[in-house]
Structure formats: structure tokens, C-alpha cells
C-alpha positions in Angstrom: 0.0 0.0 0.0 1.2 3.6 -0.6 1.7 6.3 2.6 -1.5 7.5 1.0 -3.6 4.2 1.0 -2.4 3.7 4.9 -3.2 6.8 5.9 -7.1 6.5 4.8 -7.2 2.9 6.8 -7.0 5.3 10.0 -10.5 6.6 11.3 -10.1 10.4 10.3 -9.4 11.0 14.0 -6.2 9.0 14.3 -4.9 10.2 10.8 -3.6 13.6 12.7 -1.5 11.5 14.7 -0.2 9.4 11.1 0.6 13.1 9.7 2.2 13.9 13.3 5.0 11.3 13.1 5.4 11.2 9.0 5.7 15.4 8.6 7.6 15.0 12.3 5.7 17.4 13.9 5.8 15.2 17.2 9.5 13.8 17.8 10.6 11.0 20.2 10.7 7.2 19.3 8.6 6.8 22.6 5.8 8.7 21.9 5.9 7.9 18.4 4.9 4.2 19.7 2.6 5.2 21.7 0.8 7.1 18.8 1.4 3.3 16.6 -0.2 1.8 19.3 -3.1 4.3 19.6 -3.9 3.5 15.9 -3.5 0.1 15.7 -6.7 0.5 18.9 -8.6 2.6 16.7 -8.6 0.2 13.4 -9.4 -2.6 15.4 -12.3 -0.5 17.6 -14.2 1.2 14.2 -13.9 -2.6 13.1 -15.5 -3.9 15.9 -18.0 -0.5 15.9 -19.2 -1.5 12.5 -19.3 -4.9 13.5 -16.9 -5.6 10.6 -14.9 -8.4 8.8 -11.9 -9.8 11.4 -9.9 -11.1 8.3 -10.1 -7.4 7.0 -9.3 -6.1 10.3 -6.1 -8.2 10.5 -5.3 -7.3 7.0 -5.0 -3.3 7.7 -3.6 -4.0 11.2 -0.6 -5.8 9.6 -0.1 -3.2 7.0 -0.2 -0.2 9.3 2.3 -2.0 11.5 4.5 -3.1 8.3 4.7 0.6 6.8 6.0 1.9 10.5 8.6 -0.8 10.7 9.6 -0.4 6.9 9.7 3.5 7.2 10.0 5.3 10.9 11.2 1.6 12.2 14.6 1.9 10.2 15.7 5.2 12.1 14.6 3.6 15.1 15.4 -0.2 16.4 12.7 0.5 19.8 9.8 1.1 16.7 10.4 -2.4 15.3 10.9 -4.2 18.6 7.7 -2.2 19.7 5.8 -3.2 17.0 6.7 -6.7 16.7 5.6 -6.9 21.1 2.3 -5.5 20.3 1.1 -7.0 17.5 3.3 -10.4 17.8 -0.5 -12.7 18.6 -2.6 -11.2 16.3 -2.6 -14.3 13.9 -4.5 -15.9 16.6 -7.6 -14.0 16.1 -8.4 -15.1 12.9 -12.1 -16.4 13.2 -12.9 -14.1 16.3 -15.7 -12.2 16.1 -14.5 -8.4 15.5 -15.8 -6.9 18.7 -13.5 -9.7 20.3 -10.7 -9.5 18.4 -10.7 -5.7 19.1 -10.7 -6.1 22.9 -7.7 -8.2 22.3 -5.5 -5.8 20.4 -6.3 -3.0 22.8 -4.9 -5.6 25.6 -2.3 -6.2 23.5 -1.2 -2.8 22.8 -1.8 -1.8 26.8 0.2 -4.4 28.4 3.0 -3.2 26.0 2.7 0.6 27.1 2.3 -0.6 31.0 5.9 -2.5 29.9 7.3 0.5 28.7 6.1 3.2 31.1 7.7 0.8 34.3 11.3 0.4 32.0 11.3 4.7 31.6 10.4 4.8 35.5 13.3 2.6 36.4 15.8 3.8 34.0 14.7 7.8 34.6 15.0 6.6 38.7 18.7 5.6 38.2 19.5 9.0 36.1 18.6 11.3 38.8 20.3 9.6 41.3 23.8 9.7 38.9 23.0 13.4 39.0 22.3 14.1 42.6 24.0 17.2 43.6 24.6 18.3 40.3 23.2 21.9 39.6 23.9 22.4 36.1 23.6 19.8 33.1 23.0 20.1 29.9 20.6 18.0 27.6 20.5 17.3 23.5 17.8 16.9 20.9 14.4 16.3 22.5 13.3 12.8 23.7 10.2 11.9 26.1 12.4 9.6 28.2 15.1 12.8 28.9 11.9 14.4 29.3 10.9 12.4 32.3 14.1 12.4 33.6 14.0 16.3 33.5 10.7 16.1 35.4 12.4 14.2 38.7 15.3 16.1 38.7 13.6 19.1 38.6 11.8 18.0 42.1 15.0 16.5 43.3 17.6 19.4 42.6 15.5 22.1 42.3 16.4 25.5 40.5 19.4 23.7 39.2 19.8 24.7 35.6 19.3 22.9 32.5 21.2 24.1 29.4 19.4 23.4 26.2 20.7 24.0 23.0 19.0 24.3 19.7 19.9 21.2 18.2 17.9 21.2 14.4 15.8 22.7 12.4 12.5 21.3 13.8 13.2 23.0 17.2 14.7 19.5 18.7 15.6 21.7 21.3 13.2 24.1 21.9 10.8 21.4 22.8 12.5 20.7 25.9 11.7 24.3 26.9 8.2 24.0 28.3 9.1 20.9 30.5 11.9 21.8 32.0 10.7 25.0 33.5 7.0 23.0 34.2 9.8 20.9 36.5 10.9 24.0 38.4 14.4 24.3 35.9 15.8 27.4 34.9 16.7 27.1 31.6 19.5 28.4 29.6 18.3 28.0 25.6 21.6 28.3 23.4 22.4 27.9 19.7 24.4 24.5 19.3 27.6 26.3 18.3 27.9 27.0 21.9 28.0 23.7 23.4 31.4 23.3 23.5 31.9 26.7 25.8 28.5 25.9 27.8 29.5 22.1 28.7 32.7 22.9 30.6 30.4 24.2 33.4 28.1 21.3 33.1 27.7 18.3 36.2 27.0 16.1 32.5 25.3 15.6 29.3 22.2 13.5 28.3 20.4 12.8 25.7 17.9 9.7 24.5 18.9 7.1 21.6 16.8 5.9 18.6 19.2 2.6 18.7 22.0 1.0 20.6 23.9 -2.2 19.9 24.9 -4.6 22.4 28.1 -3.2 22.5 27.2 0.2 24.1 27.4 2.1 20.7 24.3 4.4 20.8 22.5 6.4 17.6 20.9 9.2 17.7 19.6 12.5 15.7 22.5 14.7 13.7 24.6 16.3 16.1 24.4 14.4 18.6 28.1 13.0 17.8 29.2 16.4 18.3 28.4 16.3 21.7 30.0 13.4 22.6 33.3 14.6 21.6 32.8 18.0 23.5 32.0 15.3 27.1 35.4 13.8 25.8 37.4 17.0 25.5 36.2 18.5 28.7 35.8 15.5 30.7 32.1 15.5 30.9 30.2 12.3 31.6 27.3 11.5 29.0 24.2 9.8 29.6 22.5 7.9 26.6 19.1 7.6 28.4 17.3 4.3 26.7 15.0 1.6 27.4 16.5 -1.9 26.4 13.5 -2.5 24.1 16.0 0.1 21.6 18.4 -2.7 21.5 19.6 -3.5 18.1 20.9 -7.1 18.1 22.0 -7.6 14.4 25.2 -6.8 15.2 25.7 -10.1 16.9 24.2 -11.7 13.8 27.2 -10.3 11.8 25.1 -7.9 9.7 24.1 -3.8 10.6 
């Protein structure tokens, strides 16, 4: 099917969230699956509204999840896995009525984002306490999970200051903004060409990953490389901030 065909499978409510992640007017791998997930609730509910064929059902479920692997799915190794978790018995319920078969994808589709919210609490849990007594850090290209983070270290250390630059041209950075200062942050918004002279003041860097191998190696947006080698050159830890379920495992298959 084309990006087109896909996008009229959505009920028209759901297809703002389709244009959301394709146009990337929403960014973050987490809340991109969360959005996947909505939609893949919504097909399966207007199926089960209409009382509607399961066989069809199935058939625009797979093909919704398929174009999200095949396209957003290739920046991202947690969109795949995600996908996959979520949508990995639906060949079972072949020959269930809609209405049940419905009721099982949205309990599919929850016990994944009950997964995922417990793995961000944990991992978010662990980041503040690596930056307890720190009262300056700095933070790259925007991601829900760093977002998070922000939230409890804004209650744990607060007024401490959160340096955010402007990492791209669809405001990666700016979108931090709000949060932080919702967290009780003050926030010092800078061009990217400053990291380098902003950092050395920094307690340490984060910033989220769209992939990591087993190795360590993390990915993320443009630019984000340059801020690894300004931690190295000014001795400034960085935190990659990511769930395991953005584990990339080819690697250990022989093949990227």
C-alpha cells in the first residue's frame, strides 16, 4: 500500500497522529509508539464499531504496523521491537468475532505501554540519582524519556539549571523548553555552536537514543556525535538515556 492508502485505513481522528510522526511534527521514538499503538486500537475498535470483517481487520492491522517498521522503524530499532511486542499474537484471532478481536489488540497494545512506562520509570529513577548534587547539566535533541528524567530532577535538585541547545531545524531543542521549567528548571536555551563553551560548566550531558547495539554504541539524531566529543574533551560524563527495548541485536548476527 502507498503512505497514502495507509493513511485512509485510520479513522479520520487517528490520521492527525499518522501526519504527526510522517511530517515529524511530534519527535521521540517513545511517543511515536505510543501514537502506533493508539492507531492500531482505533482500526481494530471502528472494526469492531461497525461490527466488521476480522480477516479485513487483521489485514489493515498488519499493513499499518508493516509501513511503520519499513519506514519510521529503520531510524529507530525500539519502533520495530515495539511493533513486533504489540502485534506479535494477532494471527490468533483469525475467526474471532470483531468486537473480540478488538478487545484483544487493545490488551495487547496496553500491556506493552504498561511494559514501557515501568522500564522509563526505572531507568529515569537511576539517572537522577547519577545526577544528585549536580546543579547544572546540559541536555541534546528532544526525547520523552530525557523528558521524564527532567521532570524528577527538577523536584530532586531544584532550580538547578538545564542548558538546552538548539539542536535542528524542527526546534529538537526548543521542545524541551516548556518541560523543563514545568519541573521547576531554569533554563539556559543556546544555539548549538555553543556547546562546546556551555558544557565545561556542566555536572554532564544526556540525551535519548533511537538505537543501541549490544556493544554500548548508541544512535541518535544529527549532532548528537558532536556532543559526545565535546564530554570527551572536557571530561564530561554522557548519559545515553534508553530503554532496552532500543536494543539493536544484528550486530551479533554479523550484519548492521
Amino acid at each position: 500500500m502507498t503512505e497514502a492508502e495507509i493513511r485512509l485505513i485510520l479513522p479520520e481522528p487517528e490520521r492527525s497522529n499518522f501526519d504527526d510522526i510522517v511530517l515529524q511534527r511530534v519527535l521521540g521514538a517513545s511517543r511515536h509508539i505510543a501514537m502506533i499503538g493508539a492507531m492500531l486500537c482505533a482500526i481494530a475498535s471502528d472494526y469492531a464499531a461497525k461490527n466488521g470483517d476480522t480477516k479485513a481487520m487483521l489485514r489493515d492491522l498488519t499493513a499499518l504496523a508493516d509501513y511503520f517498521k519499513a519506514t519510521r522503524g529503520q531510524a529507530s530499532s525500539a519502533i520495530g521491537n515495539a511493533i513486533d511486542l504489540m502485534t506479535r499474537g494477532f494471527g490468533t484471532l483469525d475467526g474471532l468475532p470483531a468486537s473480540e478481536a478488538a478487545k484483544a489488540v487493545a490488551r495487547a497494545v496496553s500491556s506493552y505501554d504498561k511494559q514501557a512506562r515501568q522500564s522509563i520509570e526505572t531507568l529515569t529513577d537511576y539517572a537522577v540519582s547519577l545526577s544528585a548534587g549536580m546543579r547544572r547539566i546540559l541536555v541534546f535533541d528532544y526525547s520523552s524519556t530525557v523528558v521524564r528524567f527532567l521532570e524528577k530532577f527538577g523536584a530532586a535538585c531544584p532550580g538547578a539549571v538545564v542548558v538546552i541547545p538548539e539542536s535542528r531545524v524542527i526546534n529538537g531543542g526548543y521542545a524541551f523548553v516548556p518541560s523543563a521549567l514545568a519541573a521547576g528548571l531554569r533554563v539556559h536555551f543556546i544555539p548549538d555552536a555553543a556547546i562546546l563553551y556551555e558544557l565545561k560548566t556542566c555536572g554532564a550531558a544526556y540525551f535519548g537514543a533511537e538505537t543501541f547495539y549490544p556493544d554500548g554504541t548508541a544512535f541518535n539524531t544529527t549532532g548528537s556525535d558532536i556532543v559526545g566529543l565535546a564530554c570527551r574533551e572536557c571530561g564530561v560524563p554522557l548519559y545515553v538515556l534508553t530503554p532496552l527495548m532500543k536494543l539493536d541485536m544484528r550486530p551479533l548476527r554479523g550484519f548492521v
